[in-house]
N, C-alpha and C positions, 0 to 999 in steps of 0.2 A: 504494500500500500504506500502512494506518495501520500508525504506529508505535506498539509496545508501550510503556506506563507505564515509567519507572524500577524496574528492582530496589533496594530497601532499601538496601543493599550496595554502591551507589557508582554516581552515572549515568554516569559513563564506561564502566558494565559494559554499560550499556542502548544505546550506540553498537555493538555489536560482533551481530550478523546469523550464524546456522550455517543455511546452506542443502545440502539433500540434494535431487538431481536425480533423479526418478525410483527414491524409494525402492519394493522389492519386498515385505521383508519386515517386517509389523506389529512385531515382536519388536526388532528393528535401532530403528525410530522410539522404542520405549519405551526401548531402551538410550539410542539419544540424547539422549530429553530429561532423562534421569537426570542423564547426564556434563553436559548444561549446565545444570541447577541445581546439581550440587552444587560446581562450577567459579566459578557466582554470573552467570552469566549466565540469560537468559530469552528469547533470541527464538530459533522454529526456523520456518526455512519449507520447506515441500516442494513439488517440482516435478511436478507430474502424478504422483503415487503411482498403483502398482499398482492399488490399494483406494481410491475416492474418499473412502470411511471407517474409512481406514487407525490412524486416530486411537483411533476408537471402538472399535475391536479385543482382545478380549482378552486377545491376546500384549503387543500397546500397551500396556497397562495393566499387564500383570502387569509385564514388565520394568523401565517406565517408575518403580516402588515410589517413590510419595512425590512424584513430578513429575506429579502429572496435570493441576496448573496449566501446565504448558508446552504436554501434549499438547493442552488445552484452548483454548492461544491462537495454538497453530501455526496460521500461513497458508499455504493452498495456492492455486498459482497454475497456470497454463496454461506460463508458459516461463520461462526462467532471467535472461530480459533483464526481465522483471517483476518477478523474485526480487529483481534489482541496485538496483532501484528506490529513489535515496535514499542509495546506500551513495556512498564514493568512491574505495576502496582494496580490491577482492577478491582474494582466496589461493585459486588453485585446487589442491587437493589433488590430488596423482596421485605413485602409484609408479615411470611410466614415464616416462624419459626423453622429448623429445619434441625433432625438430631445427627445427623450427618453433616461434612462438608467442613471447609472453609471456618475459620476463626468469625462471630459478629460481632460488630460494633454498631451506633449509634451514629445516623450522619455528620453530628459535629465532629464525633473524634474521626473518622473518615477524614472529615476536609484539614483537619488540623494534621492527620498523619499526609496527607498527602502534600501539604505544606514543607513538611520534615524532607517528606519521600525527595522533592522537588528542589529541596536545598542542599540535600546533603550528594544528590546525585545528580549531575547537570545533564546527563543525558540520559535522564528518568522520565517517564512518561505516563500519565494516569488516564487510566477506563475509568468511567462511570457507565455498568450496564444494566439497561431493566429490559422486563420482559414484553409480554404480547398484552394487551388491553384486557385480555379476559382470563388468562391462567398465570401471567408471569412467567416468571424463569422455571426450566425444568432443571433436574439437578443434574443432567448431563453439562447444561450452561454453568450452574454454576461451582462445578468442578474444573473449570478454567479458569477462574478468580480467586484470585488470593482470600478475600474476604468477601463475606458476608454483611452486608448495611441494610440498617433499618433507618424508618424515619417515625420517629416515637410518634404515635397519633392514639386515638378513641380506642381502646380494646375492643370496646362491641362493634366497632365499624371503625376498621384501619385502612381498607382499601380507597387507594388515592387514585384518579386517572392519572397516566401514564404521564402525560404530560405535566401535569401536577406537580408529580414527584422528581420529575429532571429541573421543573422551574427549584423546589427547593432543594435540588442535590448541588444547583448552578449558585443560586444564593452562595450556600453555605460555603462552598468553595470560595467563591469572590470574596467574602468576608476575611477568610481563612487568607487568600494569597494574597489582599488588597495590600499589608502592608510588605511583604517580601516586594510586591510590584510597586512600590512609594505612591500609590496610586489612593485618591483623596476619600472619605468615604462619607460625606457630605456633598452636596451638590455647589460649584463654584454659583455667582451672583453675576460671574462674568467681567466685574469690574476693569477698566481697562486701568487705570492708576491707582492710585489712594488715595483718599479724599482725607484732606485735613480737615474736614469738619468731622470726623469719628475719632478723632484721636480724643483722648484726655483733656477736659478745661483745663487749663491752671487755675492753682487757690486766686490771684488774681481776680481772676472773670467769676468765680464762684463767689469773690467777696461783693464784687460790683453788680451777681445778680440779687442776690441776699439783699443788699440795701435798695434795691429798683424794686426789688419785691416788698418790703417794708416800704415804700413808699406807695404802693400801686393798692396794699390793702387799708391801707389808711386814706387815698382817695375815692373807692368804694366806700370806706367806714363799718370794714370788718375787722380794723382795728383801733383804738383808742389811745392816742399816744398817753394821754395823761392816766390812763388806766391800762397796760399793756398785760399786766397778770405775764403768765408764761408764756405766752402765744409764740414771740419770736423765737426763743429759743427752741420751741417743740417744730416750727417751723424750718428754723435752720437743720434740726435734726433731719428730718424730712428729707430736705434737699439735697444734704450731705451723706444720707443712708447709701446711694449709689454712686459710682464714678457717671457725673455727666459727661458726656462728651459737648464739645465746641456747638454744633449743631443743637442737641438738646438747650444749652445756655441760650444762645441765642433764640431758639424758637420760642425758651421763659421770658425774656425780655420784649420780645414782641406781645408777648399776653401784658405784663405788666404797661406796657407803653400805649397799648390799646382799652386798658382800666384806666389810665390815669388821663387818658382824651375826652371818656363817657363822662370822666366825674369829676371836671375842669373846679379848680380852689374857686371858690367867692371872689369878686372883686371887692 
């Protein structure tokens, strides 16, 4: 099997293989290759699909919205020991327990070993393989696989659609590799500089909004100079509870400047 180019996005993402054994339904394929681009990975390969043109499908596509480069470079192979081809750590997905086989874990510890797997051997390579939409894996499949992964759900109803379960097997990975890949795990705002209005007021501006605010509730006359009680100080406290930024300061003084216009002193 050729292996796919690097995703943009970190080649450690380009190590990591989601293989589906005999996928049935067109619609499932296009979910999946959804959840692994938008996860940041890019390989999917299929195991004898229903549909030899399962790809080209137009549930494929429709569901796939936006990934038709995945559906476009999925491989299909003839059997699953083909699929493995190249990898050197696979996770077979299954719900069901099994008293045979393979070591299980839990999908977190899964993406956390395969974190390991991925660091400590540069030219290591991870399967994540699930089964058919209606039986899963047979344990012929999953006598290929190193391990055994579950993905902790409902005991009285643990069965996930197929696609489901690759969106949280892709998660959990991206999590796991985001920071081996320095890759952010919040969304940027996009900013193109920094705004000096988010920095830090200085005490400065903090003192000059303090006294524009003691002045702004005294021209309203929600405060009484000749009778102030504690007002200012519990108001100063107030103010001073957070770090304002520049921005904030001045957005207070614009409130204050706009009190003290409504409720101009006596002549």
């Amino acid at each position: 099997m050729t292996d796919i180019p690097p995703p943009q996005n970190g080649v450690i993402f380009s190590r990591v293989r989601f293989i589906m054994v005999h996928p049935s339904h067109p619609g499932n394929v296009g979910s999946a290759a959804r959840a692994i681009k938008t996860m940041g990975f890019h390989e999917l390969c299929l195991v004898t699909p229903r549909h030899p043109d399962i790809c080209d499908l137009p549930d494929a596509h429709a569901l796939a919205s936006g990934a038709a480069d995945v559906l476009a470079s999925a491989r299909i192979v003839d059997s699953l020991g083909e699929a493995l081809e190249s990898t050197t750590l696979a996770f077979a997905l299954t719900a069901r327990a099994r008293d045979l086989g393979p070591p299980p874990c839990d999908i977190r510890q899964a993406a956390s070993a395969s974190r390991e797997h991925l660091h400590a051997h540069p030219n290591g390579r991870i399967a994540i393989v699930l089964g058919t939409e209606r039986s899963g894996l047979t344990n012929e499949d999953i006598e290929l696989c190193q391990s055994i992964c579950h993905i902790p759900a409902n005991p009285e109803y643990s069965s996930l659609n197929v696609a489901q379960a690759l969106q949280l097997a892709a998660w959990e990975l991206r999590y796991a590799l985001a920071v081996e890949a320095h890759l952010p795990l919040m969304p940027s705002t996009r900013k193109s500089s920094h705004s000096a209005g988010t920095e830090p007021a200085s005490n400065e501006k903090i003192r000059a909004l303090l006294t524009h605010w003691e002045q702004a509730l005294v021209a309203v006359h929600f405060l009484d100079p000749r009778h102030p009680k504690k007002l200012m100080p519990r108001m100063h406290h107030l103010l001073l509870r957070g770090t304002l930024s520049n921005d904030e300061v001045d957005m207070l003084r614009g409130v204050c400047t706009a009190m003290i216009k409504t409720h101009p002193a006596p002549e």
